[in-house]
C-alpha positions in Angstrom: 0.0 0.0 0.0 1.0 3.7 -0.8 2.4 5.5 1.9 -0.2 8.6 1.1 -3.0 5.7 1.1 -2.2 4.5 4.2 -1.6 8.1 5.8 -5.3 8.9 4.9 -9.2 7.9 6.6 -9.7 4.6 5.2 -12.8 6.5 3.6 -11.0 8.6 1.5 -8.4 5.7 0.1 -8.6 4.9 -3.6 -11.9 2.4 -3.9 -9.5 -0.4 -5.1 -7.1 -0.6 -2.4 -10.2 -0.3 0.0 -11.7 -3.1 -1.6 -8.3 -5.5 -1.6 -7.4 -4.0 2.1 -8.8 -7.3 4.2 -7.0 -9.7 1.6 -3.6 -7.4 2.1 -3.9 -7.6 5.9 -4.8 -11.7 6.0 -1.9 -12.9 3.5 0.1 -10.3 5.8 -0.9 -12.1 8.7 -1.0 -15.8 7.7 2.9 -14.8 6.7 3.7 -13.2 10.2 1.9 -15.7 12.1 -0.8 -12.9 13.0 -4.1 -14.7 14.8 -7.3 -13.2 15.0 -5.9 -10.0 13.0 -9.7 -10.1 11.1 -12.3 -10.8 13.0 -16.4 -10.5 12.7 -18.1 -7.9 14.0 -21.1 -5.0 14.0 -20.7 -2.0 12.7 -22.7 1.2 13.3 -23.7 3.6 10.3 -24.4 7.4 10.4 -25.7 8.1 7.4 -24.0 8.1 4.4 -20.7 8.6 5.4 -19.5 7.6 8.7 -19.3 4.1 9.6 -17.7 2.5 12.6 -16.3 -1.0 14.2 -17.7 -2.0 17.3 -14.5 -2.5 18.5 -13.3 0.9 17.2 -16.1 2.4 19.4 -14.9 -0.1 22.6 -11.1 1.5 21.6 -12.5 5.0 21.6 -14.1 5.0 24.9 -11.2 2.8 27.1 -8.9 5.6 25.5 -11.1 8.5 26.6 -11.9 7.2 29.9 -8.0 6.6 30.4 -7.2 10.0 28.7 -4.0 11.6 30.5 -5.7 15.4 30.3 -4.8 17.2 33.4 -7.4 19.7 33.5 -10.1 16.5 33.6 -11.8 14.8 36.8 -12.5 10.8 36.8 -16.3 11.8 36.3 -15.7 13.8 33.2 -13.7 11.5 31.3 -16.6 9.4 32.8 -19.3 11.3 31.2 -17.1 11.9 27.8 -17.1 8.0 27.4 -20.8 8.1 27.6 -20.8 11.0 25.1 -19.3 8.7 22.4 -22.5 6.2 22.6 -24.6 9.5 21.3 -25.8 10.0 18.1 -25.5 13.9 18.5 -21.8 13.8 19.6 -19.9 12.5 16.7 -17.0 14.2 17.1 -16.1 13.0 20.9 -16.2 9.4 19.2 -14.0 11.0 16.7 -11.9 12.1 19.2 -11.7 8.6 20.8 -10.7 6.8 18.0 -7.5 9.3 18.0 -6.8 9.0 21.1 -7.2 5.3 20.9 -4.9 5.5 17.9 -2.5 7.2 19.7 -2.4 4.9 22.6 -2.0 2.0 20.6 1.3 3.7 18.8 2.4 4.1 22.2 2.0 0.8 23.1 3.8 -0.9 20.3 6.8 1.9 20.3 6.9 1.0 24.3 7.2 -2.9 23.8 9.3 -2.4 20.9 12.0 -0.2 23.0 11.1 -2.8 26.1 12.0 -5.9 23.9 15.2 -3.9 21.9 16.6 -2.7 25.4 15.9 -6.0 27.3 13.9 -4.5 29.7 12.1 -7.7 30.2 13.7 -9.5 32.9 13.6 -13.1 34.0 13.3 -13.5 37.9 12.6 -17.3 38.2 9.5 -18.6 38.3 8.1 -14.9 36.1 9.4 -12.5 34.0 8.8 -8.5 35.0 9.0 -5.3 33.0 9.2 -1.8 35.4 8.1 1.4 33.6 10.6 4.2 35.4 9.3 7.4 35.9 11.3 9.0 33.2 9.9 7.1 30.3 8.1 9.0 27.7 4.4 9.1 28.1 4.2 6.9 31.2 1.5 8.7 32.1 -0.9 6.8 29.8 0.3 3.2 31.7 -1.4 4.5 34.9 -4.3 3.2 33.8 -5.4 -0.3 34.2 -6.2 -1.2 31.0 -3.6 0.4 28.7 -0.6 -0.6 30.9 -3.0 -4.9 31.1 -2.5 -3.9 26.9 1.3 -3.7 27.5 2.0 -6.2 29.2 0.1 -8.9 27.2 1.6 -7.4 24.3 5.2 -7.5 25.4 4.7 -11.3 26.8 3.2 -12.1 23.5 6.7 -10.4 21.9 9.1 -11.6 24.2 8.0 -15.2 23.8 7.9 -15.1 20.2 11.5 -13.4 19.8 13.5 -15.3 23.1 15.6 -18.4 23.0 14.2 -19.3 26.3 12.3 -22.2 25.9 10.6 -22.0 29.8 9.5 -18.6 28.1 6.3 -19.2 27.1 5.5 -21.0 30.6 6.6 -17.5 32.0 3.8 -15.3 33.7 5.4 -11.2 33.5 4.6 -9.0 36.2 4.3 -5.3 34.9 4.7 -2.5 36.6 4.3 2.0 36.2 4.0 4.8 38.2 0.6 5.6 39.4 1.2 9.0 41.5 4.2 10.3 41.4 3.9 12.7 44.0 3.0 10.2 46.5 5.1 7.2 45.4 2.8 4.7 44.1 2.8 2.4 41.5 0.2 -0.2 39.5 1.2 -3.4 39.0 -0.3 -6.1 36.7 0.3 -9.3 35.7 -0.4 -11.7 33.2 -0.7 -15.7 32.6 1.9 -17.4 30.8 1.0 -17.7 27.0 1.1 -21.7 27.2 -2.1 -21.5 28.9 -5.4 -21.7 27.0 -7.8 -20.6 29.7 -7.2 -16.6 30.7 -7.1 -16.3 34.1 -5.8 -13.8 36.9 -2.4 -14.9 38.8 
């Protein structure tokens, strides 16, 4: 794909590449070894012209209720995530699926530098990755469910690119700051990618 297609709203693409865009992205992930990368699901139409994923709307409103904004309470983002179920308020879903788009760049360039600076550790029995105050936009992993996205992300990664074979029996214990000013962190973990079932440790 062009890199001015792929820069643009996938409405605006050429009709062509839209149309071949799901074959592109399958062959792409049966090569990779990418599961689950198309999947079925509802879509919700306004109009003519905008049309959404389910799971683009789920995205939107995680990413606006764990928006990093200063100047907003809990209860705002709170009610701003119910704004994006409304018909009349379009552009806070629009808004969500940036923000969503955003934190999901962050994610990947996070497990990236994780996996390229061997950040993931081995400790035994589990692996842990520690988020330092420092890092760039640690912020957003204060959140339960981005930093739950990390760290099933950089298992999935680390298993995939280690020579350890216990590896994939490996649970990882993630962890980032939570308050800064009063020294707290969040800390999740995750089950080992051998197992079938999810289930908390």
């Amino acid at each position: 794909m062009p890199l001015c297609q792929s820069k643009q709203k996938f409405t605006t693409m050429d009709l062509i590449i839209r149309k071949e865009f799901h074959e592109m992205v399958e062959k792409l992930a049966e090569k990779y070894q990418l599961q689950d990368i198309v999947f079925a699901s509802f879509t919700l139409q306004y109009g003519f012209r905008s049309r959404y994923c389910a799971a683009d709307v789920v995205y939107a409103i995680l990413a606006t209720l764990e928006s990093t904004e200063h100047n907003k309470t809990p209860a705002e983002r709170f009610l701003n995530a119910l704004d994006c179920l409304s018909r009349q308020n379009k552009n806070v879903l629009e808004e969500g699926i940036e923000k969503a788009k955003k934190m999901l760049t962050c994610i990947f360039k996070h497990v990236q530098a994780a996996l390229d600076m061997n950040q993931v550790i081995s400790a035994g029995p589990f692996l842990h990755l520690i988020l330092h105050e420092g890092t760039l936009d640690v912020r957003l992993f204060s959140h339960p469910h981005c930093i739950t996205l990390l760290a099933h992300f950089v298992l999935r990664a680390y298993v995939a690119s280690s020579r350890n074979r216990k590896a994939p029996s490996l649970p990882l214990i993630a962890s980032a700051p939570l308050d800064f000013d009063g020294g707290t962190c969040i800390i999740v973990g995750v089950p080992p990618t051998s197992e079938d079932s999810p289930r908390n440790i």
